[in-house]
C-alpha positions in Angstrom: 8.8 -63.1 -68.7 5.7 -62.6 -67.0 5.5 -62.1 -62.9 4.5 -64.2 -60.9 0.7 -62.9 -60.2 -0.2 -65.2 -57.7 2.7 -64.7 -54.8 3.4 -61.1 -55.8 0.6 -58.1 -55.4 -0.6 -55.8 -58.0 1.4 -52.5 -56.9 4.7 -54.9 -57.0 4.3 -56.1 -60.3 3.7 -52.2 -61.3 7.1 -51.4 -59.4 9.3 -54.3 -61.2 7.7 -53.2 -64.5 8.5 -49.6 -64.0 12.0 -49.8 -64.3 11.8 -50.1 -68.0 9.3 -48.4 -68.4 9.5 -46.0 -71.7 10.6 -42.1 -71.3 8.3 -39.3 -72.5 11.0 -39.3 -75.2 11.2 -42.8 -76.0 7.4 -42.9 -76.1 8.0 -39.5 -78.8 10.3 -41.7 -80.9 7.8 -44.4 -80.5 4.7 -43.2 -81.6 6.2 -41.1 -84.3 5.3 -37.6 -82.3 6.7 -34.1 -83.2 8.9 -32.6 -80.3 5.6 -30.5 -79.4 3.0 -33.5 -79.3 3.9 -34.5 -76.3 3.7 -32.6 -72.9 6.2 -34.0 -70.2 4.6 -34.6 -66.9 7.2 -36.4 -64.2 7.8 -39.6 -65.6 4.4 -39.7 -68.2 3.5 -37.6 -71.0 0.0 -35.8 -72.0 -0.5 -35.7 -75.8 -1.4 -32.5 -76.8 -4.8 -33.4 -78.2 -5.2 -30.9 -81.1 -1.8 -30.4 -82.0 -1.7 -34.7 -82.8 -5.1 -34.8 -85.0 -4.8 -31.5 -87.3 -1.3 -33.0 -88.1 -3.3 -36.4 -88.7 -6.7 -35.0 -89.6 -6.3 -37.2 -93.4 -4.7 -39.9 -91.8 -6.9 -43.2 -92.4 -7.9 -44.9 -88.9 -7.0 -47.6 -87.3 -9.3 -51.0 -86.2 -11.7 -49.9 -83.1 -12.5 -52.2 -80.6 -15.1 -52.1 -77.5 -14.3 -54.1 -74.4 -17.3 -55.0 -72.0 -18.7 -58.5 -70.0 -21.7 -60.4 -69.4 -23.8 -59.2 -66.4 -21.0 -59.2 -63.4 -20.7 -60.4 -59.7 -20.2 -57.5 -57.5 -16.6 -58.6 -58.0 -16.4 -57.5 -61.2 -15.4 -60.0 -64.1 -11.9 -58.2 -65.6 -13.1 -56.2 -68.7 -9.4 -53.5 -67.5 -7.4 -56.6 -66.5 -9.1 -58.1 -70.4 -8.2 -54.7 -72.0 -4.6 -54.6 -70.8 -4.3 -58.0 -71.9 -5.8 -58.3 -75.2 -3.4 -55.0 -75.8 -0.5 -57.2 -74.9 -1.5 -60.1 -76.5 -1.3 -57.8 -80.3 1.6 -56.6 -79.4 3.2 -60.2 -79.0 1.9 -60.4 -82.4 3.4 -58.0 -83.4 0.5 -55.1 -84.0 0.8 -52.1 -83.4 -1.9 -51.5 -80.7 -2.3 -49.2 -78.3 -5.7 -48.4 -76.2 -8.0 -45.7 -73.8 -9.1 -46.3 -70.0 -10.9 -44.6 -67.9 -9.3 -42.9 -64.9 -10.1 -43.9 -61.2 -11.9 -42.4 -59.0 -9.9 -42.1 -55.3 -13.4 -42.8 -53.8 -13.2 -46.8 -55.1 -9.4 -46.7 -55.0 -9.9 -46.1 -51.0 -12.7 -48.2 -50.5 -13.7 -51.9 -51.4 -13.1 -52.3 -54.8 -9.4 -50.7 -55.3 -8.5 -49.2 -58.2 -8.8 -50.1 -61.6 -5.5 -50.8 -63.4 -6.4 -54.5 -64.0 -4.3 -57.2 -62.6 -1.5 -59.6 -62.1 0.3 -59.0 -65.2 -2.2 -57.6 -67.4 -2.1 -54.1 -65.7 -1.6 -50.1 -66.5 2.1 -48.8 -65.0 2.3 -46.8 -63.3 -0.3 -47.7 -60.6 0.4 -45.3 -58.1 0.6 -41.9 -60.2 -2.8 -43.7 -62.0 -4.6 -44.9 -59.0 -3.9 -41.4 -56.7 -4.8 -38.5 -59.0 -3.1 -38.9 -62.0 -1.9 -35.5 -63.8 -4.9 -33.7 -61.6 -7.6 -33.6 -63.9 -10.1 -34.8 -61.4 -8.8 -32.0 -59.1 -9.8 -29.7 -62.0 -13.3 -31.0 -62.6 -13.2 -30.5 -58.6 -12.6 -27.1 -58.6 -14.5 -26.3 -62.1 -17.5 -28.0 -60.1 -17.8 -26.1 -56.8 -16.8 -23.6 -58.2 -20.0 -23.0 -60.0 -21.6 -23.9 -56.7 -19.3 -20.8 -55.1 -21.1 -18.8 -57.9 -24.6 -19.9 -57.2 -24.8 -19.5 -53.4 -23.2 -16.4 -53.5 -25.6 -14.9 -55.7 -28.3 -16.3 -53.4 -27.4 -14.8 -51.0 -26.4 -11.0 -52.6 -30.0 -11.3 -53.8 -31.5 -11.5 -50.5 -29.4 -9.4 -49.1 -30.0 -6.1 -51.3 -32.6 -4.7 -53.3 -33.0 -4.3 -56.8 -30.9 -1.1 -56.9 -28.2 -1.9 -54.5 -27.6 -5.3 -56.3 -27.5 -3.3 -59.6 -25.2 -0.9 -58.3 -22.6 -2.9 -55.8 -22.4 -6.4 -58.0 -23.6 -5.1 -61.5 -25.7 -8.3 -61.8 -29.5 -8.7 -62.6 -31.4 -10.8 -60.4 -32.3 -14.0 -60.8 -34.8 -15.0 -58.6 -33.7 -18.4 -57.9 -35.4 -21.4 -56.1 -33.8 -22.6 -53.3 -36.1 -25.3 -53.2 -35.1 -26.2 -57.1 -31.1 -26.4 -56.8 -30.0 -28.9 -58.9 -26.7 -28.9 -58.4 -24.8 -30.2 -55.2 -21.3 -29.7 -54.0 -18.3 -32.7 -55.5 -15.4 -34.3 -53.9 -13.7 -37.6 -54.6 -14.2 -39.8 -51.7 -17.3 -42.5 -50.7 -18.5 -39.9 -48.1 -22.1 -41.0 -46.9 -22.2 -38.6 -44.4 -22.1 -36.0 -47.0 -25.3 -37.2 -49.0 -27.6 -34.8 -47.1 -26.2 -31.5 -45.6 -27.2 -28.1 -44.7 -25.5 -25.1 -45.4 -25.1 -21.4 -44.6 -25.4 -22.0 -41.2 -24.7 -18.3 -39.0 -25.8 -15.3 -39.9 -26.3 -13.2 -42.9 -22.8 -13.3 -43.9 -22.4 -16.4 -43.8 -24.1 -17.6 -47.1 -27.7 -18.8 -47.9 -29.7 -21.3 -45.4 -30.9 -24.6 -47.4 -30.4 -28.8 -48.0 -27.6 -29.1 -50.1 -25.5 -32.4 -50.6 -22.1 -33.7 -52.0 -21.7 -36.7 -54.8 -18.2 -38.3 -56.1 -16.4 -36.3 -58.4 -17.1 -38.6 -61.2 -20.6 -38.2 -60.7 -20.2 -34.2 -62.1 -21.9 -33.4 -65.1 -18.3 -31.7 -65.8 -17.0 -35.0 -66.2 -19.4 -36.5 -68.3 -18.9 -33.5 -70.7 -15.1 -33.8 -70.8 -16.2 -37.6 -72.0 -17.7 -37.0 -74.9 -16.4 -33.6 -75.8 -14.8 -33.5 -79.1 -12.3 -30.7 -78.6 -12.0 -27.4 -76.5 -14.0 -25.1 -78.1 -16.9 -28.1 -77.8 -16.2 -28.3 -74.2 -17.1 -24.6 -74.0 -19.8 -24.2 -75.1 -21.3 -26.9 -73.0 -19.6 -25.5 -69.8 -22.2 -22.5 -70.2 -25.2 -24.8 -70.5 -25.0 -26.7 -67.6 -28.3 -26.2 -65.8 -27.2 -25.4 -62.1 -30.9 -24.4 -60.4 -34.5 -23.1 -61.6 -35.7 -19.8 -60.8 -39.2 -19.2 -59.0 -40.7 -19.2 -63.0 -39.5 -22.4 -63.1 -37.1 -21.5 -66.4 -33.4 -23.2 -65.7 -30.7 -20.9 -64.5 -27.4 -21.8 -66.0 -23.5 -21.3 -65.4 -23.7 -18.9 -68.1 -26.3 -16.7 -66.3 -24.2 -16.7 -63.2 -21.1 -15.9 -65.7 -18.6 -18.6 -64.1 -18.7 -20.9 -67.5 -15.3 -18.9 -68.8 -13.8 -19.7 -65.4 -14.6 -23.2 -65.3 -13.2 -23.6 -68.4 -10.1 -22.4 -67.8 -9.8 -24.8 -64.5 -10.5 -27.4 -67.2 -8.4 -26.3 -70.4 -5.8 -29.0 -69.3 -8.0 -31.7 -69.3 -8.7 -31.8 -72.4 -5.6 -33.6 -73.0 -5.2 -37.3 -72.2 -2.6 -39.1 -70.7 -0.1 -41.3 -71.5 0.6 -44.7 -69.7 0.9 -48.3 -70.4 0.8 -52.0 -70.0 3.2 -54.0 -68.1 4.4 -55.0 -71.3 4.4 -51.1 -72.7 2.0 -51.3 -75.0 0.7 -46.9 -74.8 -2.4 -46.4 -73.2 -4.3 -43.5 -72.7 -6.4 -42.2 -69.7 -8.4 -40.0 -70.1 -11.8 -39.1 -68.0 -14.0 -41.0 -65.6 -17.5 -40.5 -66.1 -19.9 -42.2 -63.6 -21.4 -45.8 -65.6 -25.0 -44.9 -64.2 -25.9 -41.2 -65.1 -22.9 -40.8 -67.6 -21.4 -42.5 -70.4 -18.9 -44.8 -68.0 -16.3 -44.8 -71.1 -13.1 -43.2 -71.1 -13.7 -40.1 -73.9 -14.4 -39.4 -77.5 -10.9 -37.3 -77.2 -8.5 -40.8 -76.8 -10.5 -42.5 -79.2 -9.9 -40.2 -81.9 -6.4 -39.7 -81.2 -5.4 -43.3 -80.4 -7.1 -44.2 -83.8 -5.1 -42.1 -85.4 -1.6 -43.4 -83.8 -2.6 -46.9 -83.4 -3.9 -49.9 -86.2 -6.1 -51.5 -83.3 -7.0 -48.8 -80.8 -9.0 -50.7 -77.5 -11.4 -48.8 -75.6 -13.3 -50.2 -72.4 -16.9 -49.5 -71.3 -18.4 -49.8 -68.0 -20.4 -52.3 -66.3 -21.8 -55.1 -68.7 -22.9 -55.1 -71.7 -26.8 -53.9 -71.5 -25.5 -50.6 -69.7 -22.0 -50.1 -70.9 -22.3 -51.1 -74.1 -25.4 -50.1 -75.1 -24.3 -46.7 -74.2 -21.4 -47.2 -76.6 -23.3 -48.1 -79.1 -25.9 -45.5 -79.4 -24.3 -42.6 -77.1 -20.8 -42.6 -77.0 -20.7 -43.6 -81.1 -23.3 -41.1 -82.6 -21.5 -38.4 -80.7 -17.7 -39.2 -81.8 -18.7 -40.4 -85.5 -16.6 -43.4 -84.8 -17.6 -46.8 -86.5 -16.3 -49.3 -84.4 -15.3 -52.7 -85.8 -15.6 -55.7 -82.5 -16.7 -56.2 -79.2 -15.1 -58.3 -76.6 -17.1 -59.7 -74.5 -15.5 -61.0 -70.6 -17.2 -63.6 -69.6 -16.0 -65.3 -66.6 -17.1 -68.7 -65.4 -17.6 -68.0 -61.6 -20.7 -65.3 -62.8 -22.3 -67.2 -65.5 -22.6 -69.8 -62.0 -23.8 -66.9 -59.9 -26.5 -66.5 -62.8 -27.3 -70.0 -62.6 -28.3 -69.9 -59.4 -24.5 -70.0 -57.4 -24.7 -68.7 -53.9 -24.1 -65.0 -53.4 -21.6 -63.4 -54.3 -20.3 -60.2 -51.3 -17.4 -58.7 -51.9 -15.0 -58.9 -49.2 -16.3 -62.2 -48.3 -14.2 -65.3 -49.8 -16.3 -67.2 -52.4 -18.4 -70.3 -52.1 -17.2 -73.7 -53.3 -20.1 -73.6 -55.8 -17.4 -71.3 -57.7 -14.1 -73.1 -57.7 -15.2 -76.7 -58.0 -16.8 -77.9 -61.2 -20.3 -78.0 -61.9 -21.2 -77.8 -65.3 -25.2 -78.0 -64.9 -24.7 -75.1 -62.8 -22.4 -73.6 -65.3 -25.2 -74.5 -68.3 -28.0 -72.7 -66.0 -26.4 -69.6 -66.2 -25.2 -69.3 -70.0 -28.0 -67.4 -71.2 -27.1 -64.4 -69.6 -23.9 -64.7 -71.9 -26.2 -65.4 -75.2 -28.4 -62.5 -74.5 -25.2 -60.0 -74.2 -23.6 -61.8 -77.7 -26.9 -61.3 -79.4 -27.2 -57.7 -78.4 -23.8 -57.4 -79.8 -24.9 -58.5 -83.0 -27.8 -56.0 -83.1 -25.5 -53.4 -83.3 -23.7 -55.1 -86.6 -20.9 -55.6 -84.7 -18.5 -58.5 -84.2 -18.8 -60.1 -81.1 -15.5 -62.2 -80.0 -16.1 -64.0 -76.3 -13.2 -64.0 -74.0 -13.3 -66.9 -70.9 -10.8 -65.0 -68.7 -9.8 -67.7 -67.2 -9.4 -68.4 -63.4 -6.9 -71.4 -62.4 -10.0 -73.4 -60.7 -11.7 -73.1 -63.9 -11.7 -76.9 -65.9 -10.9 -78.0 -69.4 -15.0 -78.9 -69.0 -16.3 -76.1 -68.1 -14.5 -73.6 -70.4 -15.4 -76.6 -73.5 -18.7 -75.9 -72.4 -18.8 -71.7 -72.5 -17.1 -72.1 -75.9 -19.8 -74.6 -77.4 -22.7 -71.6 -76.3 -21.0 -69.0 -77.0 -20.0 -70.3 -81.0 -23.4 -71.5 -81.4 -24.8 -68.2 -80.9 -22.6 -66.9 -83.3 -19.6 -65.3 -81.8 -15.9 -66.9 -82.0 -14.7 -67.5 -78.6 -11.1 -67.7 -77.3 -9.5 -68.4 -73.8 -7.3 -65.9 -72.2 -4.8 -66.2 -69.1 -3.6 -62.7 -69.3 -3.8 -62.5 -65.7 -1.4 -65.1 -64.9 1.0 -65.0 -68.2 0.5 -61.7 -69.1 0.7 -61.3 -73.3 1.5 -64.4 -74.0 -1.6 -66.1 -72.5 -3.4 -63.6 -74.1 -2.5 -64.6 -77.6 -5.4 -66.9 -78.4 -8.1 -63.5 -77.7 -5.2 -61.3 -79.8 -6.1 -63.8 -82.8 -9.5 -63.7 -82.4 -9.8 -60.3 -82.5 -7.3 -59.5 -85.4 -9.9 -62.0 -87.1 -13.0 -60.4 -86.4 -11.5 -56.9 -87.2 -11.1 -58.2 -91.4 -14.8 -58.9 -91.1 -16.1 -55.7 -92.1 -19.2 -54.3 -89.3 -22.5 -53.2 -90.5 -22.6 -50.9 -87.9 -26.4 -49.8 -87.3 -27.9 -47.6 -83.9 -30.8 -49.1 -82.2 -33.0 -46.3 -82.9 -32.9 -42.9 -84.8 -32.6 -39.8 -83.1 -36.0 -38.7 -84.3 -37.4 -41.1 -81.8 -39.3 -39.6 -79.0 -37.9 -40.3 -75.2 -40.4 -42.8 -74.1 -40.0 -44.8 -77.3 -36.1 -44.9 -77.1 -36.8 -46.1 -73.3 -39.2 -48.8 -74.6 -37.1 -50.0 -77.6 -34.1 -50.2 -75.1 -36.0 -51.7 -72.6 -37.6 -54.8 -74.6 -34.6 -55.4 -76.6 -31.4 -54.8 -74.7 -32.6 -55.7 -71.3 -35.3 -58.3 -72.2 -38.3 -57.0 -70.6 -42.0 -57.0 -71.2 -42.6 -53.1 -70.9 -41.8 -50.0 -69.1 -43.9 -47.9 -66.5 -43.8 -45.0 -65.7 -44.7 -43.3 -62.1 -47.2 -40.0 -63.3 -44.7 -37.8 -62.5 -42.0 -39.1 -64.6 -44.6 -39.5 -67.6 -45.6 -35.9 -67.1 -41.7 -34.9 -67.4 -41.2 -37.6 -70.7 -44.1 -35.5 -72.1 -42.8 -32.6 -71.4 -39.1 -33.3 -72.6 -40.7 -34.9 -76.0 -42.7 -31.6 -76.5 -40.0 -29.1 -76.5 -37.5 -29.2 -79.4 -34.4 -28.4 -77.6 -34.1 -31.8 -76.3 -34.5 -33.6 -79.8 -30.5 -34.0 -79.3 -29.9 -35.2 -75.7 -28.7 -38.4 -75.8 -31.3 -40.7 -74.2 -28.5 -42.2 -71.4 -30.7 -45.0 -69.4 -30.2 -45.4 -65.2 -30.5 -48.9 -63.5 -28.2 -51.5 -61.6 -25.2 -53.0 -63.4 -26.2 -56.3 -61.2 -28.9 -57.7 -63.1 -30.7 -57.2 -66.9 -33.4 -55.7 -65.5 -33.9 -52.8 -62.7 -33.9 -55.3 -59.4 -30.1 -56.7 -58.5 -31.6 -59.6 -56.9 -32.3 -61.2 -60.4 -30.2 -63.2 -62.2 -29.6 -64.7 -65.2 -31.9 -63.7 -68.0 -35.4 -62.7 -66.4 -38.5 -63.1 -67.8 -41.8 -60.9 -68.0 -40.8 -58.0 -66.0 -41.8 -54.3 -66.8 -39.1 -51.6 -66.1 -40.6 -48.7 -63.9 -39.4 -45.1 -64.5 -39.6 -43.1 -61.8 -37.8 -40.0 -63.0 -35.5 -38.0 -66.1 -32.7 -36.4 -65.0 -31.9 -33.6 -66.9 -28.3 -32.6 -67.6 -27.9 -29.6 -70.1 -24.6 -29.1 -70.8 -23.8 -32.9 -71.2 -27.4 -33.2 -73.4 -28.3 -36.4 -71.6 -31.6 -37.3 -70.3 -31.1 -39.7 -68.1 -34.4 -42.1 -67.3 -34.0 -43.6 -63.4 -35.4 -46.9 -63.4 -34.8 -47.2 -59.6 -33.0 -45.5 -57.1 -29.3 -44.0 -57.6 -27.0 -42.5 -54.9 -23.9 -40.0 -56.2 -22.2 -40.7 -53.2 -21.2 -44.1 -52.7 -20.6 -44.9 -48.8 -16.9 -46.3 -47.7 -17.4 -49.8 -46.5 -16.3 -50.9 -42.8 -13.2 -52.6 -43.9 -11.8 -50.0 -46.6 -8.7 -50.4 -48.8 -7.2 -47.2 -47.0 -6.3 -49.3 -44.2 -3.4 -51.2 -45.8 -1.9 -48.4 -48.0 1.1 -46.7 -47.0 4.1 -44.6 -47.6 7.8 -45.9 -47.4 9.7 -43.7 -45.5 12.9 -44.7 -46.7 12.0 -44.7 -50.1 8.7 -42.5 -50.6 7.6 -45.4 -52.8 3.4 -46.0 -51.8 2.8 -49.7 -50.7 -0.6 -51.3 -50.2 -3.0 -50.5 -53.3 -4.3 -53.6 -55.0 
């Protein structure tokens, strides 16, 4: 029986659906493991990654389905709460399904927007060990992180501090001759810490480090975690820890974590993470977590690594991307799907009716602030204005050769008019559409999506990439542009033209994955537009450069790594039982 979503709160239902929650040994029995697969942690289990797929290596795949959503509100429109329940919803059929989510950060967990194990009674169990650090691989990326940083400003300083000889003989290191107008690298830590964006350090005397501007981003923003993503197993992961460009030197030629000899020891801070974790629905259907990359600079999937295994263990494996579908799924697409070699079958597209209003022209949408009218009282012409932000996402979809299935997750102030209406557009543009209440009735109101996607998944995908890999930079930014986003053109400022040319003229970076920077809040670069806008040109104003992930990352706009905590954040209302050392309070 589902809970009641609407009296209780998220971390209740997660407590009540604890208590039968399966053992690390019943989840062994389950999932047909050997005694060795799977790596007790408390009450979850990591999967010992490459012990599960050489045992499987010839074992056919299972079905692979993408979750992502129309353009959202800055509420976001349910694509975790969707993925928890479309996982329940097949396993009330009777599939065996299981899926991959990203792990949160404790910045957003702490701050406005909570954490992300879905809701009501489509949600991940256990909340607290997922919401507040998990089995400490974010603490490892941490560490891995700064520590490189530890590296680099200590050899800064050595260098000043001695000659060539003296560093020869007392350190046994070369010099490097770095810039310490050119560090590229800043210090991590997993809060939304504003006053951290800009700092100085090595403050005192001599001793006491090298003088510059230095700043902090979240932890999800490292590079570190954006490798772990789309690693495909350890020895994959390092390799790329040694080519993570950290600073230049005064000849302007990068100077790595493998010249400043830390990439073994970050690795071996990270040589845990490689293995996901596993958790599950409220109804226990296994999910994985595993990584949390960023959804601007980074991939913003959970990795390559779950995928693969939860393919191998599951007949429909789910997997969620970030943001909507012209960021996080065209990074699935063509980033996330040339790396793993995965050919994935359907897309499920959240679609909510209060944003496809917003996108009509609704009122605007804060979060924190209780909604307008305009969204929980019928109006289907503002409704109608707004579906062609949900078109244009189903027919980028279908570029890819994908299925696209839509799914209304449905709000109670929705009507039988409204969501008659989202089904007629969405149909007509060629994608079946069900109706899910997976928030409020957990699998079974899920049921109607769990057909729809069993459907689509007999349909066999002509999978196809936007563009080839031969492409140069500035075409890739233009083809994404026009056709995912819907604009007339791109510009470029002269400096970030200089740096495209320079990219597309040195054959190293034939490889990097071409990962595209811009709001989540509209199609196009500016969050203040809505809906489906029309004849606007994208400017780039820089290319990011990220070596050890092999991303260039084009900025259309600005981007902050360190999100800010909000005056009235979600810290305020958790707690800690005293009699019972249970945590109360987090969404």
């Amino acid at each position: 029986m589902p809970y009641d979503a609407v009296k209780m709160k998220d971390w209740q239902i997660s407590e009540a659906a604890e208590k039968n929650m399966p053992t690390p040994d019943e989840w062994r029995e389950k999932l047909g493991l050997q005694k060795d697969e799977l790596i007790p942690f408390g009450r979850l289990g990591r999967v010992d990654f490459l012990k599960v797929m050489k045992r499987l290596e010839k074992k056919k795949d299972g079905k692979y389905i993408e979750v992502t959503a129309i353009t959202p509100t800055p509420l976001g429109e349910g694509k975790s709460t969707t993925s928890c329940g479309l996982m329940e919803g097949m396993g009330k059929l009777g599939l065996n399904v299981g899926g991959s989510l990203r792990q949160p950060s404790g910045g957003p967990t702490m701050n406005i927007k909570g954490t992300a194990a879905g809701g009501g009674n489509a949600l991940l169990i256990p909340m607290t060990e997922f919401s507040m650090g998990l089995t400490g691989d974010i603490n490892d990326i941490m560490n891995a992180h700064n520590l490189a940083m530890v590296a680099l400003t200590a050899r800064m300083q050595h260098e000043r501090n001695y000659n060539d000889e003296q560093l020869k003989r007392l350190t046994r290191m070369k010099r490097l001759e770095i810039d310490p107008t050119r560090v590229e690298m800043g210090w991590i830590i997993d809060y939304c810490a504003q006053s951290l964006r800009n700092i100085v350090i090595g403050l005192g005397g001599r001793q006491d480090g090298f003088t510059m501007q230095s700043r902090f981003g979240i932890a999800v923003s490292s590079e570190l975690m954006a490798i772990l993503s789309i690693v495909r197993d350890l020895a994959d992961l390092r390799k790329r820890m040694g080519e993570i460009t950290v600073a230049f030197n005064k000849g302007g030629k990068p100077v790595t974590t493998g010249d400043l000899e830390v990439d073994g020891a970050m690795t071996a801070w990270m040589r845990n993470t490689i293995n996901p974790t596993m958790l599950c629905t409220a109804e226990y259907q296994p999910c994985f977590v595993h990584a949390g990359p960023f959804a601007n600079i980074a991939v913003g999937q959970s990795s390559i690594i779950a995928d693969r295994v939860g393919l191998k263990l599951f007949d429909y494996h789910v997997t969620e991307s970030g943001f909507g579908a012209d960021i996080g799924f065209e990074k699935f697409w063509n980033v996330k799907c040339r790396n793993s070699g995965l050919t994935p079958h359907v897309s499920v597209l959240t679609t909510t009716i209060r944003a496809l209003k917003m996108h009509g022209g609704g009122p605007k949408v804060v979060a924190g602030i209780a909604l307008d009218p305009a969204y929980t009282k019928e109006n289907l012409k503002l409704l109608e204005t707004g579906i062609p932000n949900m078109v244009h996402h189903i027919n980028t979809i279908r570029k890819s050769g994908m299925n696209p299935v839509v799914c209304i997750n449905c709000f109670h102030t929705d009507t039988k008019a409204e969501i008659a209406l989202v089904r007629k557009y969405a149909e007509e543009a060629g994608a079946r559409c069900a109706v899910s209440e997976h928030w409020a009735k957990g699998g079974e109101g899920a049921i109607e999506l769990a057909e729809a996607v069993k459907e689509a998944c007999e349909s066999k995908p002509k999978f196809k990439f936007l563009y080839p890999m031969e492409m140069k930079l500035r075409e890739r930014v233009e083809k994404i542009a026009k056709t995912v986003y819907g604009a007339s053109g791109v510009s470029w400022t002269p400096e970030a033209e200089a740096k495209a040319k320079m990219l597309e003229g040195d054959s190293k970076f034939d490889d990097f994955a071409t990962m595209m920077v811009k709001t989540h809040l509209s199609l196009s670069h500016d969050p203040a537009l809505k809906g489906v806008p029309k004849g606007w040109t994208l400017p780039i104003r820089d290319v990011l450069i990220y070596s050890g992930a092999k991303f260039l990352c084009p900025c259309a706009g600005t981007i902050s790594l360190m999100p800010g905590t909000s005056s009235d954040p979600a810290f305020r209302r958790v707690d800690v039982d005293v009699k019972t050392g249970k945590v109360r309070g987090l969404f």
